[in-house]
N, C-alpha and C positions, 0 to 999 in steps of 0.2 A: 258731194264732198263739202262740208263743212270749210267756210272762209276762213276761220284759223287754221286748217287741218293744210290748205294752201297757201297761205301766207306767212306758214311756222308762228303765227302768237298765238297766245294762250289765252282765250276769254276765260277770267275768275268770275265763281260765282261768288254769292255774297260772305258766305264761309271762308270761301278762301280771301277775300279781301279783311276781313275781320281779324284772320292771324296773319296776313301784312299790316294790317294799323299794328298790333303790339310789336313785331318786330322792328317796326319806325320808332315806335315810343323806346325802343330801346338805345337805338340808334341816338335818338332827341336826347335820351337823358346822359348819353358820354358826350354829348356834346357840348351839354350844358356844364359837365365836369371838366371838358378840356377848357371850357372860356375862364370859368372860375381861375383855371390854373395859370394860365398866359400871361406871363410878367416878363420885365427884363430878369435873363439871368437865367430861363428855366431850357431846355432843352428836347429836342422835340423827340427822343428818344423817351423823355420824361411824360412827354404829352403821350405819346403810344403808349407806354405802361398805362395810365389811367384806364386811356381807352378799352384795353384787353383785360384789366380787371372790372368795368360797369358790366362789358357783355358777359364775362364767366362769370358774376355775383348774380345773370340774369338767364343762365343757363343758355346763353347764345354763342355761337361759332364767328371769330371773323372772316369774313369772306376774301376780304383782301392777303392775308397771310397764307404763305406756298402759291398764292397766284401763278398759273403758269403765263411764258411768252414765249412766243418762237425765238431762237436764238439769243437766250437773257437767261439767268440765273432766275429762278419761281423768286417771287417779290416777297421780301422779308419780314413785312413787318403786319402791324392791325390797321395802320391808317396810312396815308400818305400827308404828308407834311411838306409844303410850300413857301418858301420865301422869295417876297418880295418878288424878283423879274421868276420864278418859277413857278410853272405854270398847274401842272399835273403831274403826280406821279414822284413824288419825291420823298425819300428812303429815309426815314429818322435816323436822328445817329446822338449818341452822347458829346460829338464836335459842333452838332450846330446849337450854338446858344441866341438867345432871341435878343435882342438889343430894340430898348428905348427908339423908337418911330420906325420899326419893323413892321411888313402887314405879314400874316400868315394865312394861308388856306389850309383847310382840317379837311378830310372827305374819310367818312368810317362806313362800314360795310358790315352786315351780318347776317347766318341764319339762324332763324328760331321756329320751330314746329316744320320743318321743310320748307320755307319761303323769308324772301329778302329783304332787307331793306338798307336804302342807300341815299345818305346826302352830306352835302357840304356845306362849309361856310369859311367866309373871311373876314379877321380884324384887324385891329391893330395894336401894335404893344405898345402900352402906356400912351402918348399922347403923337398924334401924326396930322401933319396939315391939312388945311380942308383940301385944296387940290386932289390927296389921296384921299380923304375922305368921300371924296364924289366921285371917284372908281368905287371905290367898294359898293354904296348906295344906289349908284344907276347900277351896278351888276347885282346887285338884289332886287332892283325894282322890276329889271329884264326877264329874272326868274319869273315873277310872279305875274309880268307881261303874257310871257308864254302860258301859266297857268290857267290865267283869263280867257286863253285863247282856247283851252283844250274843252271844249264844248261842244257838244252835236247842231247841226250836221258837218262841223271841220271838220279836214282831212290834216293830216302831219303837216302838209309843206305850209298849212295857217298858222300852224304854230311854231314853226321854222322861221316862216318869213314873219312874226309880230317880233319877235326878239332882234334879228336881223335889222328891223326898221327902228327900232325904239334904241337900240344900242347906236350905231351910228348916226343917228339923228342928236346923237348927245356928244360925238364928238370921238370914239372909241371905236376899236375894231372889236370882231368877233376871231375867236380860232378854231379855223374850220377844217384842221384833221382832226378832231377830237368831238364827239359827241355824247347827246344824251342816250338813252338804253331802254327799252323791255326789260321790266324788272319782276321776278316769278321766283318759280324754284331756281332759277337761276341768276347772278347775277347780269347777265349780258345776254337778255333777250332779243327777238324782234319786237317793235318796230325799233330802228336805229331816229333818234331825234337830234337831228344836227342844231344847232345855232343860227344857220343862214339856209338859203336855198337857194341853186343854183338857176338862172333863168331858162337855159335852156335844159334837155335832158341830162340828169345828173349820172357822170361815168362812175360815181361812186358805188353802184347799187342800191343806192337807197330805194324804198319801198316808197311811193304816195299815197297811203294805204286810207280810206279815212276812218274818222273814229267810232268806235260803237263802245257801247258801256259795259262795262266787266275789263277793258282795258288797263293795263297798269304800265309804267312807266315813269324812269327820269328825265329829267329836267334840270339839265346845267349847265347854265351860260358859263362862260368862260373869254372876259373882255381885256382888252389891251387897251393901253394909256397911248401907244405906239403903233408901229406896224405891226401886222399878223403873224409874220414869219419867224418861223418854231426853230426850235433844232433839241437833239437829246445828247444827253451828256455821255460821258465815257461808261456808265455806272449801267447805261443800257434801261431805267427807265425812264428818270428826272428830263421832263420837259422845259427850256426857256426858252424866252426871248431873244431875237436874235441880235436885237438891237437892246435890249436889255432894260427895256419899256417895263414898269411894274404893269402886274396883270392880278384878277380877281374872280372866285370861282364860287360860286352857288348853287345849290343842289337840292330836289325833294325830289322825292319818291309820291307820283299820283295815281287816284282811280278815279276813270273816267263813270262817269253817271248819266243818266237822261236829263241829269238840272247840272248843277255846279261840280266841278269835280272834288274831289276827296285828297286833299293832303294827308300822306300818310306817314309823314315822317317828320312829325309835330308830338310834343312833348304831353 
């Protein structure tokens, strides 16, 4: 039996990686419409519209919209939108408006020709101090820590633990119910790619699967200024801080290679 056929992933072949790059370029270019848009004053319900009109002018599905969860209303919208101490998972609305030294996280999701693609990012509105500025920066640098990492012959938890060490070594937690994903015809594939990795055996299930090429997958740190500890709002997705620590989220969609891997959700 075939090791994906046992380990639930899916090795893409080069075809099928091909229409994950365009479904990322899709992804990349509402991304690049929500930054243009992000001012004081705008609204992140505003910022979902865009969203939902790049991917249907691209003939793509969002994947995030009717989302189902166990005991939760199917999630409403094209993107999830974050402010400030919020961390994942938060619901646009024509009430949140963006204010002058706000940071915001974007994460858009789609499918185009049967397969996915999914990343995020975080800035800032209008002008914010370096202090936040060096949240956002070391949690983009973490991503692409991790990316560095995703090379043969590693296994997951190399790429677990280079973000893990690189993010705390700067001063910042990771949050660690929330992970990166196997990204295919589905959004939420195996392998599961945490942020951290636990020293001894991890009771979460995770898989230490290692890597082989045709692999695809997210990548998204998700750091705290503060302590780790989450909690969800009444709304039943919106993730914050408990302590109300700004936090920071970055995200690409990869394929793993026998050389470098392949960012696929690049413009």
């Amino acid at each position: 039996m075939l090791r994906e056929q046992v380990m639930g992933i899916h090795i893409k072949s080069a075809d099928e990686i091909a229409i994950m790059r365009e479904s990322g370029r899709i992804v990349a270019q509402a991304h690049q419409a929500m930054r243009e848009a992000v001012r004081p004053g705008v609204s992140t319900l505003e910022l979902d519209k865009i969203a939902f009109t790049v991917l249907k002018d691209h003939g793509a599905e969002p994947t995030f919209l009717g989302y189902p969860k166990q005991n939760s209303p199917n999630f409403p919208a094209t993107i999830t939108a974050c402010i400030n101490d919020e961390l994942v998972h938060g619901i646009p609305s024509a009430k949140r408006i963006l204010k002058e030294g706000d940071i915001i996280s974007l994460d858009v999701g789609c499918l185009h020709d049967g397969f996915v693609g999914d990343a995020a990012f975080t800035m800032g509105v209008g002008e914010i101090p370096a202090a936040v500025q060096r949240l956002l920066d070391v949690t983009e640098q973490s991503l692409y820590v991790g990316i560095e990492a995703s090379v043969l012959p590693h296994d997951i938890r190399d790429v677990c633990s280079s973000i893990q060490d690189f993010v705390e070594k700067q001063g910042y937690s990771v949050a660690r119910e929330y992970t990166g994903h196997g990204v295919g015809r589905k959004m939420h594939e195996e392998p599961q790619v945490p942020n951290w990795w636990p020293r001894k055996a991890s009771p979460r299930g995770w898989k230490n699967v290692p890597l082989e090429a045709g692999m695809t997958y997210a990548i998204e740190p998700m750091v705290i200024a503060g302590r780790s500890d989450l909690r969800e709002l009444s709304d039943k997705w919106t993730v914050v801080t408990r302590d109300h620590s700004l936090c920071a989220h970055f995200e690409h969609t990869i394929a793993i290679t026998d050389g470098k891997p392949i960012i696929l959700t690049l413009p």
